[in-house]
C-alpha positions as CSV (number, residue, x, y, z in Angstrom):
1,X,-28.1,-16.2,-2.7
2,X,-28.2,-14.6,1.2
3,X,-31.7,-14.2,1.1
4,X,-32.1,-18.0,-0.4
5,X,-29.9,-18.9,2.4
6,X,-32.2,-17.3,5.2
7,X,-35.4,-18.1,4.0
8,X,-33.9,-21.7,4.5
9,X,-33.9,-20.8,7.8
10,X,-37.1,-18.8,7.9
11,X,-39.2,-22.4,7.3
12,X,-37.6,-24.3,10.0
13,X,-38.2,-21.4,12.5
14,X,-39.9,-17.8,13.2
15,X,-37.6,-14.9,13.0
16,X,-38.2,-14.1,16.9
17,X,-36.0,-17.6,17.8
18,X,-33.5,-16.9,14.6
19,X,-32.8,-13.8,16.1
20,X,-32.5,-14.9,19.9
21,X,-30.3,-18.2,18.2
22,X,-28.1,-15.6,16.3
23,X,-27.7,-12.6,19.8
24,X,-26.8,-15.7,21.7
25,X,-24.4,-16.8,19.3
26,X,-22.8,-13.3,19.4
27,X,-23.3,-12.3,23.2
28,X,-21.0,-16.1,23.6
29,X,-18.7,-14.5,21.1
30,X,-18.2,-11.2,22.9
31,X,-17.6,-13.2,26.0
32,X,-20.4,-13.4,27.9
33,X,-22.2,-16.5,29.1
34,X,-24.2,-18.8,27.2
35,X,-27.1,-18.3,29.5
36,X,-27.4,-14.8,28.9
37,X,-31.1,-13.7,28.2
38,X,-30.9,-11.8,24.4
39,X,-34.1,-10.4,25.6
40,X,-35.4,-10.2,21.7
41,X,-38.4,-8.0,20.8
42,X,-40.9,-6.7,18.4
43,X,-40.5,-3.3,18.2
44,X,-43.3,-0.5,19.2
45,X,-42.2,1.4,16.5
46,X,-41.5,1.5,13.1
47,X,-37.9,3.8,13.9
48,X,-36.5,1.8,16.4
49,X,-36.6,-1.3,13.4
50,X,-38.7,-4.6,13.3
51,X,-37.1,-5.8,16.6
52,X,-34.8,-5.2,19.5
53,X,-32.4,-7.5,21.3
54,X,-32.4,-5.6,24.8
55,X,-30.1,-8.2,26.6
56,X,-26.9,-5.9,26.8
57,X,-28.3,-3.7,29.6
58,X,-28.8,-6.8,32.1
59,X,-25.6,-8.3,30.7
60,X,-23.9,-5.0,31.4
61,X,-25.8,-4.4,35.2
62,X,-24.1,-8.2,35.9
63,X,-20.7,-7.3,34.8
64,X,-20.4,-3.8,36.1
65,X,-19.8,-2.7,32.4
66,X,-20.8,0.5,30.0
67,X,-24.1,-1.1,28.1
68,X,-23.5,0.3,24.9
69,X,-19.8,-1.1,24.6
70,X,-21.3,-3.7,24.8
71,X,-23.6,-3.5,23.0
72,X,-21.3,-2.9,20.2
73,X,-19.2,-5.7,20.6
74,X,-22.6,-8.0,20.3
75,X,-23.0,-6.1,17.0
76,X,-19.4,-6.9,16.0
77,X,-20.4,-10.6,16.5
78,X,-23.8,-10.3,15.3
79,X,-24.1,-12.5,11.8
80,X,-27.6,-10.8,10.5
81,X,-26.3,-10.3,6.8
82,X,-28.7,-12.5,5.1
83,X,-32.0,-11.2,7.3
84,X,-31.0,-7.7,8.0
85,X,-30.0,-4.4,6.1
86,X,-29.3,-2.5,9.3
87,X,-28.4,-2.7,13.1
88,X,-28.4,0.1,15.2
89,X,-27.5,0.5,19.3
90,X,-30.1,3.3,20.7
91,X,-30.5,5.2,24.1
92,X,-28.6,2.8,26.8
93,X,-27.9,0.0,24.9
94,X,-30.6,-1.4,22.6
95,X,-30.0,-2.8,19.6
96,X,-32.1,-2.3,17.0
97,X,-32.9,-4.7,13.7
98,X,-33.6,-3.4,10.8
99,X,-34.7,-6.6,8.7
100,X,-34.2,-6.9,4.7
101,X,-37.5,-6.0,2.7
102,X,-36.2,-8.8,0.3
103,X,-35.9,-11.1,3.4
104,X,-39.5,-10.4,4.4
105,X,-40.6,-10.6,0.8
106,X,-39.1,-14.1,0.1
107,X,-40.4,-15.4,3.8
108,X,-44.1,-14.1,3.3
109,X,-43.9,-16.0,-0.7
110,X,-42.6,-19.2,1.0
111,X,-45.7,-19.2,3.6
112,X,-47.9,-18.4,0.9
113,X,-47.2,-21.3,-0.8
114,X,-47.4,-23.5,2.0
115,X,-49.9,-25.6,3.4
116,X,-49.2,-24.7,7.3
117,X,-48.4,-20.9,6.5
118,X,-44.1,-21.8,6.7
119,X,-45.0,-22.5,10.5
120,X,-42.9,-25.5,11.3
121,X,-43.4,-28.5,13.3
122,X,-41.6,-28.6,16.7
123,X,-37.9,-30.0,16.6
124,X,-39.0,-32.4,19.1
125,X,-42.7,-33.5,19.6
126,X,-43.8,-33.9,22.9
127,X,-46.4,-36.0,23.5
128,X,-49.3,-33.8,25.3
129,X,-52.2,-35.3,27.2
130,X,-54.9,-32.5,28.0
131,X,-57.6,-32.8,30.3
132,X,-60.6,-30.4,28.9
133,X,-64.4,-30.0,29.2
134,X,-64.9,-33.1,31.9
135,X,-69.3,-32.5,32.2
136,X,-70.4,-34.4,35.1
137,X,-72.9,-37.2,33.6
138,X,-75.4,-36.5,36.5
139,X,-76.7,-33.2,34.3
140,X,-77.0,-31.9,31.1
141,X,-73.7,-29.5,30.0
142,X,-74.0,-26.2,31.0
143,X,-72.5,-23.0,30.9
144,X,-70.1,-23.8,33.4
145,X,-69.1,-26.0,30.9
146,X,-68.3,-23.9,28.1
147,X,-64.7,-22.0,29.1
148,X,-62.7,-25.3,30.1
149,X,-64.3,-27.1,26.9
150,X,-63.2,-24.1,24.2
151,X,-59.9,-23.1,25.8
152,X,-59.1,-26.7,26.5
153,X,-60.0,-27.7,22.5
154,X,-58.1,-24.1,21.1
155,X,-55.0,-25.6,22.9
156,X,-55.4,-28.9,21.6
157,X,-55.5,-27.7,18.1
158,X,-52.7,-25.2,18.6
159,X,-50.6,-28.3,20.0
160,X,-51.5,-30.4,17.0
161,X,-50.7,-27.6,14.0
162,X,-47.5,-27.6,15.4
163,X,-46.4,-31.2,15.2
164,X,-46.8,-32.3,18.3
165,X,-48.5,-35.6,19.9
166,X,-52.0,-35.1,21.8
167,X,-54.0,-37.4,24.2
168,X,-57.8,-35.9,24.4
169,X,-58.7,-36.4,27.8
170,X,-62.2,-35.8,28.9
171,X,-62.6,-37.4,32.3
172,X,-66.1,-37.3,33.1
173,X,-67.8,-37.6,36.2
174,X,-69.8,-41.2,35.7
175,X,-69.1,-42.3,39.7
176,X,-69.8,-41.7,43.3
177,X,-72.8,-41.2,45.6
178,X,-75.2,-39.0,43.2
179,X,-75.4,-42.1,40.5
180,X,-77.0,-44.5,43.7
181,X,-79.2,-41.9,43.7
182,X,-79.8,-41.8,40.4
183,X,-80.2,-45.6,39.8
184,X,-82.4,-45.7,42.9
185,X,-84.9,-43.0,40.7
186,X,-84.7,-44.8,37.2
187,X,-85.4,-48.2,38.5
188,X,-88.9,-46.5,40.1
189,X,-89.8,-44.8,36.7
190,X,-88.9,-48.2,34.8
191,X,-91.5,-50.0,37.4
192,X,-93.5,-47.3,37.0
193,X,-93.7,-48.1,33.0
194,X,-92.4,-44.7,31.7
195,X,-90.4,-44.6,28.3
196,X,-86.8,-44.0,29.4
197,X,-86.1,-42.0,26.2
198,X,-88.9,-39.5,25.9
199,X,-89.4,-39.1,29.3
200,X,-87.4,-40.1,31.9
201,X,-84.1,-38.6,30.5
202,X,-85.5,-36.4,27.9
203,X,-84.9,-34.0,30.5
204,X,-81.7,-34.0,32.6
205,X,-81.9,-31.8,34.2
206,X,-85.3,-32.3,35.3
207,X,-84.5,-36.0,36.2
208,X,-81.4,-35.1,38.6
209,X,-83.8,-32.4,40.5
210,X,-86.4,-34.7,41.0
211,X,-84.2,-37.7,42.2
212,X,-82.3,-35.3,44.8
213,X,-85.8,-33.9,46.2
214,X,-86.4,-37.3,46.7
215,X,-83.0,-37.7,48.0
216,X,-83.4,-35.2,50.2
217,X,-87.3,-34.8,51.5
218,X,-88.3,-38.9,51.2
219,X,-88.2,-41.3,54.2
220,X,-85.8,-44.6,53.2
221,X,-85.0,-43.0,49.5
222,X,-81.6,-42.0,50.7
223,X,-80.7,-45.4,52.3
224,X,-82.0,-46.6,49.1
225,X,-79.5,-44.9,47.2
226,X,-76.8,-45.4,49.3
227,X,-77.5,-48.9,49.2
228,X,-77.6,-49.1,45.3
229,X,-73.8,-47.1,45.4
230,X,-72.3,-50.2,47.5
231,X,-73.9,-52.2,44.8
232,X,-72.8,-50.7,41.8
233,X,-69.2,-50.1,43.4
234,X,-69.3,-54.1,43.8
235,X,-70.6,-55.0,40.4
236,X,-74.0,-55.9,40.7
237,X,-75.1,-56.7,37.1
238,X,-78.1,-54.7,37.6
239,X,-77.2,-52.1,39.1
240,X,-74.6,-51.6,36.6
241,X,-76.8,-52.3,33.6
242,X,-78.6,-49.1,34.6
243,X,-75.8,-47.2,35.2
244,X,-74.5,-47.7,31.5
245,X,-78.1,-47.1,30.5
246,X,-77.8,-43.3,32.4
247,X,-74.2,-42.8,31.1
248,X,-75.0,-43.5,27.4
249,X,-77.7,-41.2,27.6
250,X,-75.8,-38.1,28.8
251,X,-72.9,-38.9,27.0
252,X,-75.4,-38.7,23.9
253,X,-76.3,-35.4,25.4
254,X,-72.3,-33.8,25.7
255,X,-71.9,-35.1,22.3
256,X,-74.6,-33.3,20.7
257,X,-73.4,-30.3,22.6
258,X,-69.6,-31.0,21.1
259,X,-70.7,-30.9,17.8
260,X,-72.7,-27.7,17.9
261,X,-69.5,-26.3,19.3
262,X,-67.2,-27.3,17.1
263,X,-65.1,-28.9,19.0
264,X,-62.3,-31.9,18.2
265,X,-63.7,-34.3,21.4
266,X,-65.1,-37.5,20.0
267,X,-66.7,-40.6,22.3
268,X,-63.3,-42.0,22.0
269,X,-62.0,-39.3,23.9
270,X,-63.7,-40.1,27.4
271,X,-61.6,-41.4,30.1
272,X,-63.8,-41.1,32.8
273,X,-63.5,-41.4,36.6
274,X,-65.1,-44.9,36.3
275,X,-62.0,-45.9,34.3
276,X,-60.0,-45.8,36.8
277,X,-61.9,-47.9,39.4
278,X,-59.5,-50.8,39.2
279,X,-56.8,-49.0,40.3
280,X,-57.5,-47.3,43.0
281,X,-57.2,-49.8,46.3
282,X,-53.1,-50.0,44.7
283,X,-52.9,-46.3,45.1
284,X,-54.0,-46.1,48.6
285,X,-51.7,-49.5,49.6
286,X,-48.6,-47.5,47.8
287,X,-49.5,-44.2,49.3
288,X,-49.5,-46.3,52.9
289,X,-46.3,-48.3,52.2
290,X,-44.4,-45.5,51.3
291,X,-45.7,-43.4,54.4
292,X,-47.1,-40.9,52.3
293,X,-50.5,-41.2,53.8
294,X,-51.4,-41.7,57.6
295,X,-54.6,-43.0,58.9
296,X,-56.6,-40.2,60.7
297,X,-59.9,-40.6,62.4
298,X,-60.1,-43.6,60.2
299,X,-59.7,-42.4,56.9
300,X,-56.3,-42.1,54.9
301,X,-54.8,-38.9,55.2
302,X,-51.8,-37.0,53.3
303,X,-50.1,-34.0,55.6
304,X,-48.3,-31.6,53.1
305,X,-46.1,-29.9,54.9
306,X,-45.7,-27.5,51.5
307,X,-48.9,-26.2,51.5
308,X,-48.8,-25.3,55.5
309,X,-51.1,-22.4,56.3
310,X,-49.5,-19.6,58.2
311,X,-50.0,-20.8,61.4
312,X,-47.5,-24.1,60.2
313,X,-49.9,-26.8,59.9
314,X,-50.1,-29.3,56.8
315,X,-52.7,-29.0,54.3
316,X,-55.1,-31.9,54.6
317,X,-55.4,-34.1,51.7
318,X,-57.8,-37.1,51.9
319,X,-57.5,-39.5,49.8
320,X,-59.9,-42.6,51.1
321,X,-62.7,-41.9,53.4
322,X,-63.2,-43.6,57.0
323,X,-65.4,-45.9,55.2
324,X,-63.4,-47.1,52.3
325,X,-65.0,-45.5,49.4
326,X,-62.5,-43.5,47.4
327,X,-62.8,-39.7,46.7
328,X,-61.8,-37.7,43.4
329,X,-58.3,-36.8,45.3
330,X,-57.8,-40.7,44.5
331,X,-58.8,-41.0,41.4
332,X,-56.6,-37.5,39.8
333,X,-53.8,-39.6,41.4
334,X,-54.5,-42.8,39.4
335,X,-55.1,-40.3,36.3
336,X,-51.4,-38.8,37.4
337,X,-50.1,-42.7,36.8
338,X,-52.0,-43.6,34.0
339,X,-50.9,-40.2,32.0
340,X,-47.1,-40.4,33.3
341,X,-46.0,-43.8,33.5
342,X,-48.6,-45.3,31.2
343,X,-48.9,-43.1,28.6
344,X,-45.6,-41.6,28.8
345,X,-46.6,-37.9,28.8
346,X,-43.9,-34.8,28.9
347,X,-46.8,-32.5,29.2
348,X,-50.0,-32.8,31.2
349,X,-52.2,-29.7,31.0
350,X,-55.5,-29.7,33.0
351,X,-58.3,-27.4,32.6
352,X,-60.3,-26.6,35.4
353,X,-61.9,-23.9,37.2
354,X,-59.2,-21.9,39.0
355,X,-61.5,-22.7,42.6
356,X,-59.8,-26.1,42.6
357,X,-56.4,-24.9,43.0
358,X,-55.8,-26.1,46.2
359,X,-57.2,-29.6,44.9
360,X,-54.8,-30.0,42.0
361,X,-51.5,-28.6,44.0
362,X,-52.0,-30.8,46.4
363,X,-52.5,-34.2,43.5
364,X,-49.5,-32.9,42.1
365,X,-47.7,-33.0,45.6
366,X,-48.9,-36.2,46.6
367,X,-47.8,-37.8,43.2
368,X,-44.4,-36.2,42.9
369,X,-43.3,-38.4,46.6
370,X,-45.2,-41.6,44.9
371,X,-43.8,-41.7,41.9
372,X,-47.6,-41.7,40.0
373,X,-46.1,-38.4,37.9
374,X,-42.5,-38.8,36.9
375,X,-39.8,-36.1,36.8
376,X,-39.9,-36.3,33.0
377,X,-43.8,-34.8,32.7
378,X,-44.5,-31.6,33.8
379,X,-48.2,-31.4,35.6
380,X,-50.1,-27.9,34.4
381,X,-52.7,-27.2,35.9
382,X,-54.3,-24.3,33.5
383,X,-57.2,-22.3,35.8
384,X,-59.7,-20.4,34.1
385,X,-61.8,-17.4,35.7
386,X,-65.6,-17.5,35.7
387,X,-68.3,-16.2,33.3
388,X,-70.3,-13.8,35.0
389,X,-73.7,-11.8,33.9
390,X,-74.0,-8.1,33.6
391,X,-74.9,-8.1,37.5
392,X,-71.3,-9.2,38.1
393,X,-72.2,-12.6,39.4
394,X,-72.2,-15.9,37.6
395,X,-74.0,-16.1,34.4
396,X,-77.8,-17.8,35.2
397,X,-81.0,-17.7,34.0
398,X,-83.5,-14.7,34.4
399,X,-85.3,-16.8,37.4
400,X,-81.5,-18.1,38.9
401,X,-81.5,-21.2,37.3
402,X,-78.2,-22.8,35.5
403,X,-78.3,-22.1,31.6
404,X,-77.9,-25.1,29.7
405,X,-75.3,-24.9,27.2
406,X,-77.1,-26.0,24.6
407,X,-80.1,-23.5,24.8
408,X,-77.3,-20.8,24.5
409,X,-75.7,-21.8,21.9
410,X,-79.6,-21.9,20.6
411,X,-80.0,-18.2,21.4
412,X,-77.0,-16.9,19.6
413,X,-77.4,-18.4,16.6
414,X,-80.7,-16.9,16.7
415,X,-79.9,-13.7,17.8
416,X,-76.8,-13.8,14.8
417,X,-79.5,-14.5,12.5
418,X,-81.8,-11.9,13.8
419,X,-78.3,-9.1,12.8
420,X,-78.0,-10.9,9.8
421,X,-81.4,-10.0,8.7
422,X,-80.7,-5.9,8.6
423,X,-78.1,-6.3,6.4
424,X,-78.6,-6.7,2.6
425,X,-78.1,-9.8,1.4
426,X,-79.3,-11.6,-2.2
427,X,-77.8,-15.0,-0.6
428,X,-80.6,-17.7,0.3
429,X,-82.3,-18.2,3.3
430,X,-80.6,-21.5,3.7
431,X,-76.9,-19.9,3.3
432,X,-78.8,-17.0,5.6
433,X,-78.8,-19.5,8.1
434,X,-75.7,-21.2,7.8
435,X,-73.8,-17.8,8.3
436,X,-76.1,-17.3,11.5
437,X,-75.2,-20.8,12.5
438,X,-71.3,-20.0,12.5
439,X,-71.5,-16.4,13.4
440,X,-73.9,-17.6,16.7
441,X,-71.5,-20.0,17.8
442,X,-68.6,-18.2,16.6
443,X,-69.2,-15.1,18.8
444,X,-70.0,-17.4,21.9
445,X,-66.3,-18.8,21.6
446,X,-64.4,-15.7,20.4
447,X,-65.9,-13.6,23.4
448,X,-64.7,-16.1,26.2
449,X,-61.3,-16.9,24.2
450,X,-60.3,-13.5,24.1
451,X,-60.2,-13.3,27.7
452,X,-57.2,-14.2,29.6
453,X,-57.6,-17.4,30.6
454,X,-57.4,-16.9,34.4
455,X,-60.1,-13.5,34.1
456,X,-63.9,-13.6,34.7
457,X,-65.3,-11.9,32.0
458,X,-68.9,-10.3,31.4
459,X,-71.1,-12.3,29.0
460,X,-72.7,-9.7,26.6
461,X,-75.3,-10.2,23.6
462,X,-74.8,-6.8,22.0
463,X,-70.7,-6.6,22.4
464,X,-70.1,-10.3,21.1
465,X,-72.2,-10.0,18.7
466,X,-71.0,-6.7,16.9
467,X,-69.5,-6.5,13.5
468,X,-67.4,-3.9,15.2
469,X,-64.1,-4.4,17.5
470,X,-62.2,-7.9,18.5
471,X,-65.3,-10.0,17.8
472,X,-65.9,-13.0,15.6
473,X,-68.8,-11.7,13.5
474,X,-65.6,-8.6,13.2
475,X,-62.8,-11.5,12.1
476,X,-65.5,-13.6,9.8
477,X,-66.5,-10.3,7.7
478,X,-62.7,-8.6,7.8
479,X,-62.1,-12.7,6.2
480,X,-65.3,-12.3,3.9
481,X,-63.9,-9.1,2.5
482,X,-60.6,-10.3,1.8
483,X,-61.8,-13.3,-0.2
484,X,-64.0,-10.7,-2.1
485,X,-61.3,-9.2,-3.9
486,X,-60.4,-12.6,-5.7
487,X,-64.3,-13.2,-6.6
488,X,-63.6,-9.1,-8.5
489,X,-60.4,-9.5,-9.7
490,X,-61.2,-13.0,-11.6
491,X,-57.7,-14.4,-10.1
492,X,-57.3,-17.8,-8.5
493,X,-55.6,-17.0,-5.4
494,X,-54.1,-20.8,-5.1
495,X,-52.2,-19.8,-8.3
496,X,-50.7,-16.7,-7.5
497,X,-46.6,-17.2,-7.4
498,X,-46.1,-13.0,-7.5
499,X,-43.2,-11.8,-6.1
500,X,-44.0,-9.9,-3.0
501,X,-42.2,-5.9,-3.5
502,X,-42.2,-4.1,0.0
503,X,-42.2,-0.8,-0.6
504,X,-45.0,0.9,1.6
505,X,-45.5,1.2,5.7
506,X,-48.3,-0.5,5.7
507,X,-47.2,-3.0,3.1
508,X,-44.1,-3.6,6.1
509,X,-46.4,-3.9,9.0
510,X,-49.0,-5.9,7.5
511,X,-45.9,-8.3,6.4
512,X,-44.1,-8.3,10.1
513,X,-47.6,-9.1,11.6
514,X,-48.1,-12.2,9.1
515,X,-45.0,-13.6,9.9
516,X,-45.5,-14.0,13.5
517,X,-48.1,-16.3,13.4
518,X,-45.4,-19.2,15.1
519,X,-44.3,-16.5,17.6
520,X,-47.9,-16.5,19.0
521,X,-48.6,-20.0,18.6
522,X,-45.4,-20.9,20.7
523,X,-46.7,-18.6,23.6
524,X,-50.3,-19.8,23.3
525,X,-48.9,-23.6,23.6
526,X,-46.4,-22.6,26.3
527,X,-48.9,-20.6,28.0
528,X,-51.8,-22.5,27.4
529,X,-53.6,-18.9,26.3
530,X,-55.6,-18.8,23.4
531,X,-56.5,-14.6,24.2
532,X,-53.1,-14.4,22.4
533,X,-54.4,-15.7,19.3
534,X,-57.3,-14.1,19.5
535,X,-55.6,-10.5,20.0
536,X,-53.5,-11.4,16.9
537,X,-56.0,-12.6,14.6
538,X,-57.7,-9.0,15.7
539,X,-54.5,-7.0,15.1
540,X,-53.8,-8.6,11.4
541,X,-57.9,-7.4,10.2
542,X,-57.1,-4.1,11.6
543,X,-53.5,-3.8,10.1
544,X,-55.3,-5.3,6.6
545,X,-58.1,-3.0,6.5
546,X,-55.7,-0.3,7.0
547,X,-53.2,-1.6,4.4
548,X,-56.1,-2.0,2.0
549,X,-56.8,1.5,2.5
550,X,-53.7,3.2,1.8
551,X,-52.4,0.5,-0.7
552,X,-54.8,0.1,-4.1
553,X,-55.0,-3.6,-5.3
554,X,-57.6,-3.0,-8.3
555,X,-57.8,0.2,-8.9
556,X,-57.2,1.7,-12.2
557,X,-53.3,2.5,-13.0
558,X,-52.2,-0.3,-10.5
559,X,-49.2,-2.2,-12.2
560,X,-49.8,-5.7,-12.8
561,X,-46.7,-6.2,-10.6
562,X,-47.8,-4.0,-7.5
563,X,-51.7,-5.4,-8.1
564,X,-49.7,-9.0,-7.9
565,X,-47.5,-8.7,-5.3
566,X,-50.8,-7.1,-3.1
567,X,-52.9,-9.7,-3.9
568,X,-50.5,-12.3,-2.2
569,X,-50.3,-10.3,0.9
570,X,-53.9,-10.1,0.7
571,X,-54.3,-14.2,0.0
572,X,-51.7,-14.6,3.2
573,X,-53.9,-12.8,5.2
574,X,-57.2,-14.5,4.6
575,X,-55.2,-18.1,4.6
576,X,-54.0,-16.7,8.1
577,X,-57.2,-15.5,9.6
578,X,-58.7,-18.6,8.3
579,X,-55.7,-21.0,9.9
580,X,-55.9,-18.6,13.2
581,X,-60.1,-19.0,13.6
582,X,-59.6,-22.2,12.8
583,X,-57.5,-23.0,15.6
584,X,-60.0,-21.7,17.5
585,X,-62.9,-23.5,16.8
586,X,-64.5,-20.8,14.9
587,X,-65.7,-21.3,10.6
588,X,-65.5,-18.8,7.9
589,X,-67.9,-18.5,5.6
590,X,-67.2,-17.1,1.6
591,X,-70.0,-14.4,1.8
592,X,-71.8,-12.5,4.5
């Protein structure tokens, strides 16, 4: 009945917050204060337990007390009888858990049999609006791109497996002076009778260069341009038809792109910086009636005294030029309203390239004193480092040119297929290239994802493509390999209801690792890190393969009991690794 009683528990939380819930309960009991930090653990090692509540020593430091009688009257208070079969103070003061094999067997059977691995939805959703992958609709996506589009889409997904509400934001750039240009150069290649589709914006790219040459090197082309942004800005029907016509036509483009990348962003998903228009003559009259912004040399001006440098003068945030036309400082502060006040967000996060810190602190700033972001909704703005070639400077083309997104997603699918083809294989050539399809794409993703977020990391062929070490095509075989035992044995894994018998170290360390798949999840949410996934997902192969080594499943003399129980573990894991790379964007496949 104890264990019944704490697997209860287990499905309505991981065992890292049961524990911290239980040490506070008995740190309050031994009369210390409620906001004392348990300081709860994994353990390094297998003889200090499963995990450590390391809170006495601080508590102790603070009181001017001896650590370890404290620590044992925490102990005295501590109520672990359903989850653990021993506790144990060590060295100054730890206090080490020794957790129930029946406990962990009963919590890895209730995960197994559940759709969402026993993780459980939040106690109280939030409702989340992230801003991810924001292309400019000048140009095609490219690699610069790619790390604010996957992290932003791995969080997303986290956010969503565990319960709570999420608002896709993906605020392209469809506005300001580049799109007069722009217009200026379609409305010449429409009198010029050239077929839009095959031609004139077949080519992004290709199209933007040429129209900023122009732009740039062609007597009256610029006023031209400028001329067509003043219209556009006021509505001309025209102008405006054209503009819709360019939009639609990279938006086309991103979407393509989303697909091949397996990511969750739809066309209902843009909220671009056109959106946003109507609103933004009411931010600059609020800024100006609550004194937040000054006119300077004509334009309108914030001074944030916060952001001083270290001679003490305010950092200078524009937010309307001298004149009139608005700037992206305006519209992030109309975004700020819409997702606070509007949409009622707790949560913003924002992914963007960490050189636009200074930008974002000083939105959040400016829209804390207006009242455009509300107490209530914390404003995270989630930097990423850059992806750089193995030169050490950002990743470009052999001749310097920006890589398009697409064309290397192209090349590792081909290059996956090209490793695919030395290994033996009686699958067909169409499942041949359906593998190389989600091995390509999947080593793309896995190699920036298991980065920390803020790092520049070194894009390389050979590493993320490797069937060795934390790499997809490492993840999507370990998954492959598990699955094969069910295809050998003849058993349905969705049918297996074994008891799960701990008896083995690896059996325990496989089974501790399984279980703290919420424990990762609630960092990679809070943290807005999907490395930590990653690195988890790449510690549970490892610990399977070494499980698998030292623990036969269908070997000869296995009892039907043992052979049962592993089979489960070995089902959990492949359900996990399949939940975890899923959460990341990246597919399994059956059979390599």
């Amino acid at each position: 009945m104890p264990v019944l009683r704490a697997i209860k528990v287990k499905i309505t939380m991981n065992i890292r917050t049961l524990l911290i819930e239980k040490a506070i309960a008995a740190m309050v009991a031994a009369g210390l204060p409620e906001d004392t930090n348990p300081a709860v653990t994994q353990s390094t090692r297998p003889q200090f337990g499963d995990y450590q509540i390391n809170g006495a020593m601080g508590a102790a430091k603070k009181l001017k007390s001896n650590p370890r009688e404290l620590a044992q009257k925490i102990i005295d208070n501590l109520d672990l009888a359903d989850i653990a079969e021993k506790t144990e103070i060590a060295g100054p003061g730890f206090i080490n858990i020794h957790l129930k094999p029946e406990f962990l067997s009963a919590s890895l059977k209730a995960a197994n049999e559940d759709e969402k691995l026993a993780v459980a939805p939040h106690a109280k959703a939030q409702k989340v609006v992230v801003d991810y992958s924001s292309p400019n609709l000048a140009k095609e996506m490219h690699v610069g791109h790619l790390r604010s589009t996957i992290i932003g889409d791995a969080v997303v997904r986290a956010l969503e497996f565990r319960g709570d509400e999420v608002v896709r934001q993906n605020h392209m750039g469809d506005w300001g002076t580049q799109f007069g240009m722009l217009i200026a150069h379609l409305e010449d290649q429409i009198n010029q009778g050239v077929d839009l589709e095959s031609v004139a914006l077949a080519d992004l790219e290709t199209f933007y260069r040429d129209a900023k040459k122009r732009f740039d090197d062609e007597e009256g082309f610029a006023d031209k341009a400028r001329n067509y942004v003043v219209k556009l800005q006021s509505g001309d029907a025209h102008c405006e038809k054209l503009w819709k016509l360019f939009i639609a036509t990279s938006v086309k483009h991103s979407e393509e792109v989303y697909k091949r990348l397996n990511v969750t962003l739809t066309q209902d998903d843009i909220m671009a910086e056109s959106a946003y228009n109507s609103e933004l003559a009411n931010i600059i009259a609020l800024l100006k009636d609550k004194n937040i912004a000054v006119e300077s040399d004509g334009a309108q001006v914030v001074f944030l005294d916060e952001l001083a440098n270290k001679d003490g003068e305010p950092s200078v945030f524009i937010v309307q030029k001298s004149g009139g036309g608005f700037l992206y400082a305006t519209t992030d502060l109309a975004a700020c309203d819409y997702r606070s006040n509007k949409l009622g967000a707790d949560r913003i996060l924002i992914f963007v390239d960490a050189r636009q810190s200074l930008h974002f602190n000083q939105v959040e700033l400016t829209a804390r004193k207006a009242g455009l972001l509300r107490d209530e909704t914390s404003y995270e703005f989630c930097p990423f480092g850059t992806m750089m070639g193995e030169d050490g400077k950002p990743f470009k083309t052999r001749t310097g040119g920006t890589v398009k997104l697409a064309d290397l997603l192209e090349e590792s699918i081909t290059r996956a297929a090209a490793k695919l083809a030395e290994r033996e294989s009686d699958l067909s050539d169409e499942e041949r290239s359906e593998i190389a399809r989600k091995v390509g794409i999947g080593a793309v993703k896995y190699a920036d994802l298991s980065k920390h977020r803020t790092s520049d990391y070194i894009f390389n062929w050979d590493t993320m493509l490797s069937f060795e070490g934390a790499t997809a095509p490492y993840l999507q075989y370990a998954y492959t390999r598990v699955r094969s035992i069910f295809r050998k044995s003849g058993i349905d894994a969705a049918s297996l209801t074994a008891d799960v018998a701990i008896n083995e170290p690896q059996e325990k360390a496989l089974a501790l690792k399984l279980l703290q798949l919420e424990e990762v999840l609630d960092l990679m949410i809070s943290e807005a890190t999907p490395h930590v996934l990653c690195g988890y997902l790449y510690e549970l192969a490892s610990l399977y393969m070494t499980f698998y080594e030292a623990c036969p499943v269908l070997k000869e003399g296995v009892e039907p009991s043992v052979r049962d129980s592993r089979l489960v573990l070995c089902n959990l894991v492949a359900k996990t690794l399949k939940s975890g790379l899923d959460l990341l964007g990246i597919e399994v496949m059956e059979q390599m």
